[in-house]
MIDO-630389 format. One line per 3 residues: number of its first residue (from 1); their letters; for each residue z, x, y of N, C-alpha, C, O, CB. Coordinates in nm, 4 decimals, decimal comma. Atoms other than C-alpha are relative to their C-alpha. Glycine has a CB too. Example, Ala and Ser with C-alpha at 12.3 -4.5 7.8 and 13.67 -1.06 7.14 Angstrom:
REM MIDO-630389
1) AS) 0,0000:0,0890:-0,1190:0,7800:1,2300:-0,4500:0,0000:0,0900:0,1200:0,0665:0,1936:0,1181:0,1246:-0,0992:0,0027 | -0,0060:-0,0820:-0,1190:0,7140:1,3670:-0,1060:0,0730:-0,0770:0,1090:0,0899:-0,0261:0,2198:-0,1415:0,0414:0,0462 $
This chain:
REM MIDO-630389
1) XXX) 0,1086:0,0027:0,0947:-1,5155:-1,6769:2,2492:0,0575:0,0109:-0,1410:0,1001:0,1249:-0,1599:-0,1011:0,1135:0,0284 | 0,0445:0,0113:0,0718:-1,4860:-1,7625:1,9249:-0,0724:0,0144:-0,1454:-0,0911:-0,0940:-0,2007:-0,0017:-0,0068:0,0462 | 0,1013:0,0114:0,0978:-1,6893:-1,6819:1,6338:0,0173:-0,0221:-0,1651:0,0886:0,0422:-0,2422:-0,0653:0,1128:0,0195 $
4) XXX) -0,0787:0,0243:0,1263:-1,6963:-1,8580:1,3097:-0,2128:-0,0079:-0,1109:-0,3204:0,0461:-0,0852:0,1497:-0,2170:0,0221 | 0,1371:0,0265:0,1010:-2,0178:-1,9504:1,0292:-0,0384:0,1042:-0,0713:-0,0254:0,2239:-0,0457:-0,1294:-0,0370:0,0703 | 0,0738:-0,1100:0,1036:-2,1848:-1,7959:0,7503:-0,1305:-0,0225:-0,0819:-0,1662:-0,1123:-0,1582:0,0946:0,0311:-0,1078 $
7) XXX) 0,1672:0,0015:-0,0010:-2,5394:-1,7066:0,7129:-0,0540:0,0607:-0,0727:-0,0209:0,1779:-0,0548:-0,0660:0,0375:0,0996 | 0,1058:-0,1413:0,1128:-2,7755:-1,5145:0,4413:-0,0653:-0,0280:0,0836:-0,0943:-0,1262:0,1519:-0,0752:0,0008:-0,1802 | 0,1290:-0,0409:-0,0500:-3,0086:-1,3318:0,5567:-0,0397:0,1396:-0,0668:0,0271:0,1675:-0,1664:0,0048:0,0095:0,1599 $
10) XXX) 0,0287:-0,1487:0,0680:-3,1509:-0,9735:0,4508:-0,0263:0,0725:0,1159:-0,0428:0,0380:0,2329:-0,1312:0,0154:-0,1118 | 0,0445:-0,1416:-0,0868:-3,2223:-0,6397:0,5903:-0,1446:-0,0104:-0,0429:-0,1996:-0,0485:-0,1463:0,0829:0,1703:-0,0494 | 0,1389:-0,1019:0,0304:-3,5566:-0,4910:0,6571:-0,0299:0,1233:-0,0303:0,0686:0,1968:-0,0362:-0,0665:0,0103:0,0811 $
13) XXX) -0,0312:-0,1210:0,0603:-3,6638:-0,1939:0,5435:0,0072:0,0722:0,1144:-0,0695:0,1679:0,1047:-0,0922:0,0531:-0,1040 | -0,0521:-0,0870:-0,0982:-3,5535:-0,0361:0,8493:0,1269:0,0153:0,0104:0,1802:0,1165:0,0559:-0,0355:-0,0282:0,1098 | -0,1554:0,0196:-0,0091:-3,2012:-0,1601:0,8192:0,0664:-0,1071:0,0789:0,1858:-0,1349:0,0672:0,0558:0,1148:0,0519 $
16) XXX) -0,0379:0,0765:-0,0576:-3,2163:-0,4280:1,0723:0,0527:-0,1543:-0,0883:0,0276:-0,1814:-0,2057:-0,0982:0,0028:0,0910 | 0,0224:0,1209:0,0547:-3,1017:-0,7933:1,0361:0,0347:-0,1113:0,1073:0,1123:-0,0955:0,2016:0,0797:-0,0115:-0,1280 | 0,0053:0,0606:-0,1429:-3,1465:-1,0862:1,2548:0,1320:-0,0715:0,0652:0,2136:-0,0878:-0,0255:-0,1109:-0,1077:-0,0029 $
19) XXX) -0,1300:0,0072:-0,0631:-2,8525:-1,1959:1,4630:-0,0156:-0,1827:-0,0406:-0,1153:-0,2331:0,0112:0,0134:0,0697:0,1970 | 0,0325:0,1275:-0,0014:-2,8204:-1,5954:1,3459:-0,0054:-0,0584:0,1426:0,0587:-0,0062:0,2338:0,0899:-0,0678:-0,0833 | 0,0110:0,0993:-0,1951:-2,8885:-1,8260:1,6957:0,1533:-0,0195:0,0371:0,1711:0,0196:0,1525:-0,0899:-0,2225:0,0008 $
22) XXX) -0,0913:0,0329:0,0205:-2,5364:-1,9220:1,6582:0,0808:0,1171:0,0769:0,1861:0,0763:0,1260:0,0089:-0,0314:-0,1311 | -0,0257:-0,1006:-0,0659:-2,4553:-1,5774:1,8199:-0,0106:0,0783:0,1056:0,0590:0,1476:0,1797:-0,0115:0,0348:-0,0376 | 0,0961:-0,0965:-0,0771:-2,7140:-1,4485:1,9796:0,0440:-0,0072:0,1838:0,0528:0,0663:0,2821:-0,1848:-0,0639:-0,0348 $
25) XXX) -0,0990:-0,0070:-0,1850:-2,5627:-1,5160:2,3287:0,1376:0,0872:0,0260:0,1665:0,1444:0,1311:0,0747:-0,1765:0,0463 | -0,0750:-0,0903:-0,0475:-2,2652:-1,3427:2,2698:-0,0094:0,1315:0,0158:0,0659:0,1999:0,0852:0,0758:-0,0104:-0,0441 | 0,0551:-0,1003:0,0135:-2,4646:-1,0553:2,1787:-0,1142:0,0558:0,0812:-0,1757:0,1507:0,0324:-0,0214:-0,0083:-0,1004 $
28) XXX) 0,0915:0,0202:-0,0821:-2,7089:-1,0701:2,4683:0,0017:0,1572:0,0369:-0,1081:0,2125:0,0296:0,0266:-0,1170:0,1103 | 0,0012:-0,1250:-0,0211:-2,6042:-0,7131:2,5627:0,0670:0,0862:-0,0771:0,0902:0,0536:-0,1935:0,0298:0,0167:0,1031 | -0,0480:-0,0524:0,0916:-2,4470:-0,4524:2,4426:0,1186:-0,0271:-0,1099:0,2026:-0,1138:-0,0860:0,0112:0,0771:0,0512 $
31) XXX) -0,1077:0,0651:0,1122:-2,2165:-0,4743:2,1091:0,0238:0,1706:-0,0721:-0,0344:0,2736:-0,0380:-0,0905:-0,1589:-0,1408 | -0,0775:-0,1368:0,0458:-2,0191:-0,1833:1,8929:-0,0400:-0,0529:-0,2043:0,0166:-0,1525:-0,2492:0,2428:0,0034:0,0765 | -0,0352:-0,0340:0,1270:-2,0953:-0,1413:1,4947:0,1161:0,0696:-0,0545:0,1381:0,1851:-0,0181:-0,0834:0,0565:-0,0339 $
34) XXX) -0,1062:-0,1186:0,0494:-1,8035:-0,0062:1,3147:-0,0128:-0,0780:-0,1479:-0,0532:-0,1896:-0,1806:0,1920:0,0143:0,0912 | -0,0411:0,0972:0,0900:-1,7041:-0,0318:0,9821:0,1292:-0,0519:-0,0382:0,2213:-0,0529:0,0435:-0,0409:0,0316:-0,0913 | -0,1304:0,1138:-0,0584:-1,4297:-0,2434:0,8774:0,0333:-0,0820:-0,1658:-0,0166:-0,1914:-0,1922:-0,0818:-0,1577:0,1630 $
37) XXX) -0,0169:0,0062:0,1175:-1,2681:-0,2388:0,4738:-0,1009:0,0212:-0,0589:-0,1189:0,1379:-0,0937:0,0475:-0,0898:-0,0335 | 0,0820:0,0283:0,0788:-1,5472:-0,3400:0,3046:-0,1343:-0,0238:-0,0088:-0,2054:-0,0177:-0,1092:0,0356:-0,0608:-0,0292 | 0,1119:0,0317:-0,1165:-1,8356:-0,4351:0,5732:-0,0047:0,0316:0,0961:0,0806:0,1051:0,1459:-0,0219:-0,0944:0,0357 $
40) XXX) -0,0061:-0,0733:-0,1654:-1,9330:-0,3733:0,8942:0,0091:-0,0837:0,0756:-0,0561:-0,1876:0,0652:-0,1145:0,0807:0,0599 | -0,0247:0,1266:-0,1623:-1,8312:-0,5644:1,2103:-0,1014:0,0546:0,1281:-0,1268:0,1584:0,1891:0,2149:0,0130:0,0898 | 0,0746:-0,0166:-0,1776:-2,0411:-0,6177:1,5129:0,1382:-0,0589:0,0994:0,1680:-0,1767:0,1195:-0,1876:-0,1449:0,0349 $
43) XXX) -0,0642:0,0401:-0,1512:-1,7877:-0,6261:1,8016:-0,0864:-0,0578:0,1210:-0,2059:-0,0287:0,1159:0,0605:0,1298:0,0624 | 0,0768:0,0394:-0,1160:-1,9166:-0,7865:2,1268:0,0526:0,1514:0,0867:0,1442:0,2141:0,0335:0,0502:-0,1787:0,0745 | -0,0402:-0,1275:-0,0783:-1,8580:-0,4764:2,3673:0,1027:-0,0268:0,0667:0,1555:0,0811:0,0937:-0,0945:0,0557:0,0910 $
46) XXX) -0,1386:-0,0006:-0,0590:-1,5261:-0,6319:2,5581:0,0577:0,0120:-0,0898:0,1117:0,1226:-0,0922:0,0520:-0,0986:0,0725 | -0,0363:-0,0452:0,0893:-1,4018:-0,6638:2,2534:0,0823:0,1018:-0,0890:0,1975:0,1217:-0,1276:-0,0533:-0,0053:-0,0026 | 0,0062:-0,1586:0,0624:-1,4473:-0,3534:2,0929:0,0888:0,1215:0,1014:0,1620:0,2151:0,0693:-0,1895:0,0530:-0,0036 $
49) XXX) -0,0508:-0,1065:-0,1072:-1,3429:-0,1657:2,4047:0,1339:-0,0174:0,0464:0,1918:0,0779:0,0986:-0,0833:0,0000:0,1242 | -0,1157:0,0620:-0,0227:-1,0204:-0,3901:2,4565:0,1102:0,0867:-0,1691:0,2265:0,1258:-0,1591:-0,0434:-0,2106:0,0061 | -0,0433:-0,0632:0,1309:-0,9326:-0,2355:2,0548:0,0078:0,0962:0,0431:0,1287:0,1071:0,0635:-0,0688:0,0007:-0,1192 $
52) XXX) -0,0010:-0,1120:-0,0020:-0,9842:0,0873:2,1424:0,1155:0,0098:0,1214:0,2152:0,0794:0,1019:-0,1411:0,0576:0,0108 | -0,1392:-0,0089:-0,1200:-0,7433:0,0492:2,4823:0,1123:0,0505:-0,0790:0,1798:0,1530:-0,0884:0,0578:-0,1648:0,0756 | -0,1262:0,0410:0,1044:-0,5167:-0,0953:2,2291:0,0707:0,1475:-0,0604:0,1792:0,1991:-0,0335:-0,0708:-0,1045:-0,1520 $
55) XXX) 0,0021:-0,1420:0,0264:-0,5540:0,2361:2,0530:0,0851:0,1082:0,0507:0,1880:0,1572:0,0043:-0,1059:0,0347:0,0293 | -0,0439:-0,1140:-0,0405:-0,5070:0,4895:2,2735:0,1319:-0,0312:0,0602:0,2188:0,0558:0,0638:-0,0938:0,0658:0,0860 | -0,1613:0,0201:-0,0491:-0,1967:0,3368:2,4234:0,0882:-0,0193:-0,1246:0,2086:-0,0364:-0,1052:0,0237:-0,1433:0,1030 $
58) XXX) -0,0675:-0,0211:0,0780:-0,0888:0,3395:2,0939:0,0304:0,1701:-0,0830:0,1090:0,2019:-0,1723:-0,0452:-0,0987:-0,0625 | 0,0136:-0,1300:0,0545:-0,1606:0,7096:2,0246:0,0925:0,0727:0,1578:0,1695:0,1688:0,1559:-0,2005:0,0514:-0,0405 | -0,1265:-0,0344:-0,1612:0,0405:0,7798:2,3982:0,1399:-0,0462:-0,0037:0,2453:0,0130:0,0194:-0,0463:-0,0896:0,1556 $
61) XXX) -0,1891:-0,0033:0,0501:0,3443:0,6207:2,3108:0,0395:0,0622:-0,1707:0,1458:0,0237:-0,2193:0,0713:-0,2084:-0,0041 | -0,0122:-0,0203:0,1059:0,3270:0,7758:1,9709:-0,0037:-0,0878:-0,1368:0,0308:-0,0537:-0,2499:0,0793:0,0471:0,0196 | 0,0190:0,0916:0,1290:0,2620:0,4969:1,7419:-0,1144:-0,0068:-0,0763:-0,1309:-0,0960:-0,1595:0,0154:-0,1258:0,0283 $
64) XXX) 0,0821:-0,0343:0,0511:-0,0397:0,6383:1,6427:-0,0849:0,1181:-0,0485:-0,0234:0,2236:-0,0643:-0,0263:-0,0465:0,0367 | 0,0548:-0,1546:0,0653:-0,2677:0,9105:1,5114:-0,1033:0,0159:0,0761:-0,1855:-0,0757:0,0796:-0,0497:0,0157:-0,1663 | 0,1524:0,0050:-0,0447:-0,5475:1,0567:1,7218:-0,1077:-0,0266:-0,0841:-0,2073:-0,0948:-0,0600:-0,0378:0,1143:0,0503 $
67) XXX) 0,1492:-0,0091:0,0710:-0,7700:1,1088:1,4508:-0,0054:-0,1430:-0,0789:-0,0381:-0,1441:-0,1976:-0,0185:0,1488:-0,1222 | 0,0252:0,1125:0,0063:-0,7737:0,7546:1,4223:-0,1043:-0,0692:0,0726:-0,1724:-0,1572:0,0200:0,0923:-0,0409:0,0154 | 0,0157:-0,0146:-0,0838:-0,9111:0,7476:1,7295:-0,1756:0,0626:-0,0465:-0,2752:-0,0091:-0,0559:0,1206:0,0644:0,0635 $
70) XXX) 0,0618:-0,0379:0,0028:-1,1412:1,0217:1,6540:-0,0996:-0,0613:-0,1132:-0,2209:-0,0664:-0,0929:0,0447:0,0937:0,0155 | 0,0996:0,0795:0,1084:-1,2843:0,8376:1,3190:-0,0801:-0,1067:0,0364:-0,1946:-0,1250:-0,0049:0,0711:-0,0593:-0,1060 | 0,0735:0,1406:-0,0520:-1,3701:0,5114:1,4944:-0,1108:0,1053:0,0916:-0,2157:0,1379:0,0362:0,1250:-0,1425:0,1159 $
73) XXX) 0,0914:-0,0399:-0,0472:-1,5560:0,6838:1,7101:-0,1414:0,0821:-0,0421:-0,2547:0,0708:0,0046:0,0568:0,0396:0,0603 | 0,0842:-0,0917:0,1152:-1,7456:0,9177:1,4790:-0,0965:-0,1196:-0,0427:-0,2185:-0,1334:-0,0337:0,1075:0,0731:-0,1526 | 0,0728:0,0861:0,1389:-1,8060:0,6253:1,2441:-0,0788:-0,1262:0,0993:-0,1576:-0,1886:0,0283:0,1532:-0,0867:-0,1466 $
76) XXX) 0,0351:0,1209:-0,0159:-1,9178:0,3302:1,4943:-0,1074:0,0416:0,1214:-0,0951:0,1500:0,1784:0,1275:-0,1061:0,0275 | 0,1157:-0,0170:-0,0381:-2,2535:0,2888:1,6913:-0,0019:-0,1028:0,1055:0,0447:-0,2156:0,0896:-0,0979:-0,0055:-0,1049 | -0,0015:0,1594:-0,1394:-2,3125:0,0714:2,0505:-0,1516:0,0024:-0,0616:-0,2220:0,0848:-0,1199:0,0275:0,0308:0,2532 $
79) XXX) 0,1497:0,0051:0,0895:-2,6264:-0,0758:1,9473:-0,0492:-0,1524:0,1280:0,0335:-0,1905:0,2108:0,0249:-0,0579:-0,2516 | 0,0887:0,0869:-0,0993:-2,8372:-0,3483:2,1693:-0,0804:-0,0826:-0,1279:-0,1204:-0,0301:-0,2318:-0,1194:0,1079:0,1235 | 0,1163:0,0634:0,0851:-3,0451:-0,6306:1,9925:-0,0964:0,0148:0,0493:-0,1065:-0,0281:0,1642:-0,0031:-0,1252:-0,0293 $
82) XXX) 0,1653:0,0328:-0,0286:-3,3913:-0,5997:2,0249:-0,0166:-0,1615:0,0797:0,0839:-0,2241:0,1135:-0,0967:-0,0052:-0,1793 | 0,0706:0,0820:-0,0628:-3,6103:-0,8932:2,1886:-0,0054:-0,1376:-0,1171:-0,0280:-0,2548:-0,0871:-0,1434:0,0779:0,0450 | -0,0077:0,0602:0,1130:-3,5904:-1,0564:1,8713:0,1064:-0,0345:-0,0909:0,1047:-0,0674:-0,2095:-0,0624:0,0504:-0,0508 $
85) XXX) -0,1013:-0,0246:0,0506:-3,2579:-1,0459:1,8419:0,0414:0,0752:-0,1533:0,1315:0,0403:-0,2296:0,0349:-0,1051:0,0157 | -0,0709:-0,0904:0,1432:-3,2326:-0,7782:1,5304:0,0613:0,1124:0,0821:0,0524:0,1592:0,1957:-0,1298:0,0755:-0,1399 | -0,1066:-0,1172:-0,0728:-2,9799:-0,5227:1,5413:-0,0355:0,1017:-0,1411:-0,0421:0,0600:-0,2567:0,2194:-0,0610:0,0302 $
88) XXX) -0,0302:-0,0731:0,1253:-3,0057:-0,2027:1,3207:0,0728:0,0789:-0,0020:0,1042:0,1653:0,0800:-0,0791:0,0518:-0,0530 | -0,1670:-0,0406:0,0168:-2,7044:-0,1286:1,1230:-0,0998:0,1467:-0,0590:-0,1893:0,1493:-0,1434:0,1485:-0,1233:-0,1440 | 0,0284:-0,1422:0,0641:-2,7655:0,2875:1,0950:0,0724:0,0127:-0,1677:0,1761:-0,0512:-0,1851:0,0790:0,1288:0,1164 $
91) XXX) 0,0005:-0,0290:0,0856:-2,7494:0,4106:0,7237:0,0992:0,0617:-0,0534:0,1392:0,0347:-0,1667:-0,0757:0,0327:-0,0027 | -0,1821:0,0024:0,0601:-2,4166:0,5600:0,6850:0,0693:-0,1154:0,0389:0,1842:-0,0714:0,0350:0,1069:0,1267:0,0663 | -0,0529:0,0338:-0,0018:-2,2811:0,2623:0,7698:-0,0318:-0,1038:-0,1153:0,0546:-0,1616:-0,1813:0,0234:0,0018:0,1016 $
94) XXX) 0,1032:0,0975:0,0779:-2,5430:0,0469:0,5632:0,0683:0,0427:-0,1918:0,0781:-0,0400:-0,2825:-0,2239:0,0678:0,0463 | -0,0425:-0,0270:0,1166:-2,3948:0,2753:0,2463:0,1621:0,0015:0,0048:0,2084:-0,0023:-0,1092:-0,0652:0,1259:-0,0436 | -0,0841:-0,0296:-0,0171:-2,0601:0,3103:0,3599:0,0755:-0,2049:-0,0504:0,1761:-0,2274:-0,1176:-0,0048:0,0953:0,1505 $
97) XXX) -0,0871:0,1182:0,0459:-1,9914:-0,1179:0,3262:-0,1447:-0,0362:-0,1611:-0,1426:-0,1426:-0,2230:0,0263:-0,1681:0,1791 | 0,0898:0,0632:0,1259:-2,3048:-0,1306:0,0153:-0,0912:-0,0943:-0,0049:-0,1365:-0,1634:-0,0962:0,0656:-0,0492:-0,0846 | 0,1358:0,0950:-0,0812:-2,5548:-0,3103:0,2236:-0,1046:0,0389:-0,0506:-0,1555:0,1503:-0,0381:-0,0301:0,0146:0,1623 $
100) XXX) 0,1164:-0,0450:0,0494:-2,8371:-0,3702:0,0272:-0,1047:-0,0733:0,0668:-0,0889:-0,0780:0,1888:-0,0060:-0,0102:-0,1412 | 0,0583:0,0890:-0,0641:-3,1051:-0,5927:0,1123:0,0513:-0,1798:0,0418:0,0170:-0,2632:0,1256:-0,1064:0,0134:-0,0737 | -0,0115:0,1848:-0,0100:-2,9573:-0,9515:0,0664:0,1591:0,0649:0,0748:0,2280:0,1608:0,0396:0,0048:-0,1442:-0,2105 $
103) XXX) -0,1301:-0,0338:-0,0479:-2,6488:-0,9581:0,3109:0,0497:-0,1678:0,0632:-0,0254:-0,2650:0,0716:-0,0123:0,1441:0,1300 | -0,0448:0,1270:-0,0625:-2,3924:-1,2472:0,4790:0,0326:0,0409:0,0690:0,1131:0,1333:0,0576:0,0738:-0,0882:-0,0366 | -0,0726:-0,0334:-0,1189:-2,3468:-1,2342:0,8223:0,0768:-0,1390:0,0519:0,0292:-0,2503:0,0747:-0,1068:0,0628:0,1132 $
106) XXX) -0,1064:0,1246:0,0016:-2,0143:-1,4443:0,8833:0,0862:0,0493:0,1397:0,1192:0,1632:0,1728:0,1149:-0,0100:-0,1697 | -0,1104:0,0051:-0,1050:-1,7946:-1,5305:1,1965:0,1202:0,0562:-0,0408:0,1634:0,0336:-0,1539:0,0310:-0,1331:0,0419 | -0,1544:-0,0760:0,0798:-1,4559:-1,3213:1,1621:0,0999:-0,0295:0,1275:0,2077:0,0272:0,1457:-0,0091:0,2203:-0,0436 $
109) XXX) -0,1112:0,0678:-0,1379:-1,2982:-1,5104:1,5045:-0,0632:0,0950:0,1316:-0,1295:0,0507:0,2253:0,2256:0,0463:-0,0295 | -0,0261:-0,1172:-0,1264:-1,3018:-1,1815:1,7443:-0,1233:0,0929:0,0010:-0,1292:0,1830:0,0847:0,1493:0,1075:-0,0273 | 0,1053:-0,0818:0,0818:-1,6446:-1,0283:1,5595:-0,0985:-0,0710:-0,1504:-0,0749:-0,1659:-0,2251:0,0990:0,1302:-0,0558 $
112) XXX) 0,0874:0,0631:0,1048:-1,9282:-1,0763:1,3099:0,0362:0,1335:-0,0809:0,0579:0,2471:-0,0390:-0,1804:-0,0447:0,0387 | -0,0017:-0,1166:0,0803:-1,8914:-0,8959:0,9743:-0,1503:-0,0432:-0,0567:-0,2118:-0,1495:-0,0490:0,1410:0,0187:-0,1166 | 0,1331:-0,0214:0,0428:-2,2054:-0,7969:0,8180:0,0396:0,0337:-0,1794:0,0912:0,1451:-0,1881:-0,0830:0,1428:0,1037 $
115) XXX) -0,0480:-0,0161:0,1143:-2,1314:-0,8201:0,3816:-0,1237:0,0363:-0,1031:-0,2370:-0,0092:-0,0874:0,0797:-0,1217:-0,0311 | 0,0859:0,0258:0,1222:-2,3113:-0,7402:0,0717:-0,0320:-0,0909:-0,0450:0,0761:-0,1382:-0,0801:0,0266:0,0343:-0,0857 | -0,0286:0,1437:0,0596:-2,4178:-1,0709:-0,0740:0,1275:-0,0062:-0,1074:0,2223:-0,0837:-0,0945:-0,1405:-0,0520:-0,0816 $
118) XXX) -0,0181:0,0449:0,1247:-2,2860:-1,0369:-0,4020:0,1906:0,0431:0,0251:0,2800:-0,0146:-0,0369:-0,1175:0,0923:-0,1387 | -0,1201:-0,0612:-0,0538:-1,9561:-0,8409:-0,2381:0,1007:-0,1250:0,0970:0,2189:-0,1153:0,1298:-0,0601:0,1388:0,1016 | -0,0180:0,1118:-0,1361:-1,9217:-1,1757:0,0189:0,0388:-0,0686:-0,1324:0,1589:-0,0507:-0,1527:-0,1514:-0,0711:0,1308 $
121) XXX) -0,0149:0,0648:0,1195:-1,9427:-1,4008:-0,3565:0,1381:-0,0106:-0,0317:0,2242:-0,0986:-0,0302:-0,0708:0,0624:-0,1020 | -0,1467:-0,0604:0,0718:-1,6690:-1,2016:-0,4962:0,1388:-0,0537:0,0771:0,2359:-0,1019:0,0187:0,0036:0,1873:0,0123 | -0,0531:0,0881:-0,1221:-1,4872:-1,3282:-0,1830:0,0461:-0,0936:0,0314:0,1602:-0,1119:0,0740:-0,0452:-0,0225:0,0577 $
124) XXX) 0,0034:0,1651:-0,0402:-1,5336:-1,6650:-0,1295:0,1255:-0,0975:-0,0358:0,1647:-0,1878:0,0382:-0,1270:-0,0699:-0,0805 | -0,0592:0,0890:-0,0147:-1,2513:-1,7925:-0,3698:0,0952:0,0244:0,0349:0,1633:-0,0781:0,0323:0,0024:-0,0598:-0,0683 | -0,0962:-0,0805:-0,0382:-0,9820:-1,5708:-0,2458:0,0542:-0,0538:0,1523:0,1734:-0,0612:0,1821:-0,0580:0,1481:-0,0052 $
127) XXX) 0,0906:0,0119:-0,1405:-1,1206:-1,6688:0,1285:0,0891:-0,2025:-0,0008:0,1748:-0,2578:0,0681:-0,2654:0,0302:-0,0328 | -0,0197:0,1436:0,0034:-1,0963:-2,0556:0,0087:0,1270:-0,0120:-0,0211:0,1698:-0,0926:0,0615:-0,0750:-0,0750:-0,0954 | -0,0894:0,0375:0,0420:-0,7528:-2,0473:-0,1574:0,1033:0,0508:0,1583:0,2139:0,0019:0,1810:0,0172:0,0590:-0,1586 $
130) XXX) -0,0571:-0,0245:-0,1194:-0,6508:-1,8824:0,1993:0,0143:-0,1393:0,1072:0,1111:-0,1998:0,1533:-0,0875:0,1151:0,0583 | 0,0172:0,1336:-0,1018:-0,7897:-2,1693:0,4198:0,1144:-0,1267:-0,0232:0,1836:-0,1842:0,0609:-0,1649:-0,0729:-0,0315 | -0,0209:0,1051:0,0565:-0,6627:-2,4199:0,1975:0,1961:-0,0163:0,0009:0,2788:-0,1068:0,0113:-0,0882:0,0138:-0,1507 $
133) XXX) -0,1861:-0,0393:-0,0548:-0,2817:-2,2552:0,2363:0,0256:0,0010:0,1547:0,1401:-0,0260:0,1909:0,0567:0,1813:-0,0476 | 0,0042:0,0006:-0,1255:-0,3329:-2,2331:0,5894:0,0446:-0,1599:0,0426:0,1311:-0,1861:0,1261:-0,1433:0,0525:0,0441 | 0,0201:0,1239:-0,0606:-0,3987:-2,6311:0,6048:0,1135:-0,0813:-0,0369:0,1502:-0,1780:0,0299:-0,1282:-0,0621:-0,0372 $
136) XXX) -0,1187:0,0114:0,0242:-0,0722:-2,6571:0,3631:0,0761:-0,0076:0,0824:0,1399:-0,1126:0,0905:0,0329:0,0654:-0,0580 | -0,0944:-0,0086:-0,0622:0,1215:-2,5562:0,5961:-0,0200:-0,0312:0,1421:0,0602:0,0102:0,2259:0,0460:0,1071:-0,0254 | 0,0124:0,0640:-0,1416:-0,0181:-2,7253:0,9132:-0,0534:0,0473:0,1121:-0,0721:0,0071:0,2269:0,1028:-0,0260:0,0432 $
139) XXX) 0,0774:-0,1226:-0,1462:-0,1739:-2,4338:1,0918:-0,1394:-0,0344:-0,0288:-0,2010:0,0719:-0,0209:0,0227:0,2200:-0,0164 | 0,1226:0,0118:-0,0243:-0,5053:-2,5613:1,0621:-0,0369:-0,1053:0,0588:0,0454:-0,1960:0,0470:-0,0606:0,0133:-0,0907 | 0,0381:0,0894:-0,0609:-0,6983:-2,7889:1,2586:0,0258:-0,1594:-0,0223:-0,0243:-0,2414:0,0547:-0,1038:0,0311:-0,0023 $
């Protein structure tokens, strides 16, 4: 799986926002909120749970920190879409990436990030001058 595109949409005043169609199947059941630099990622739940493996076998051979461990967990939420496919991102996480009402929810390959609009903007040509080096050098499609 996949996941690529980028969508405006907004929050409601509950905090939800709707999952674009484009998704909504991979998200059919459960999925993991965390946040993630700047935004928040929806993991699909293999995913998410395959990272965290990752993790702890990295905190067992010593190449890591528990309370690494312990933060993700603290900070990230299993969450279910509704019938209607909305998902709601809880409120420390909603302030934690500056989620206001207008947001971009964009494919990130392995996960959807969930952005500020104007924070996603700021983005874009940084984002573009990446792609565009990528295709330089032959690694792109």
């Amino acid at each position: 799986m996949i996941l690529v595109g980028t969508h405006e949409h907004t929050l409601d005043d509950k905090g939800r926002f709707v999952l674009p169609a484009d998704y909504r199947s991979h998200f059919a059941g459960e999925a993991y909120l965390a946040p993630k630099d700047s935004c928040v990622a929806l993991w699909p739940a293999e995913r998410f749970e395959q990272r965290v493996e990752r993790l702890i076998e990295e905190v067992r051979n010593g190449e890591g920190d528990g309370e690494e461990l312990d933060a993700l967990g603290a900070s990230s939420k299993l969450v279910r879409p509704d019938s209607q496919g909305r998902v709601t991102i809880p409120e420390k996480l909603r302030s934690s990436a500056s989620l206001e009402r207008e947001v971009v929810v964009c494919g990130a390959i392995d996960r959807i990030e969930i952005w500020n609009a104007a924070a996603w903007a700021d983005r874009v040509p940084g984002l573009d001058r990446k792609v565009a080096e990528v295709f330089r050098r032959g690694g792109g499609i």
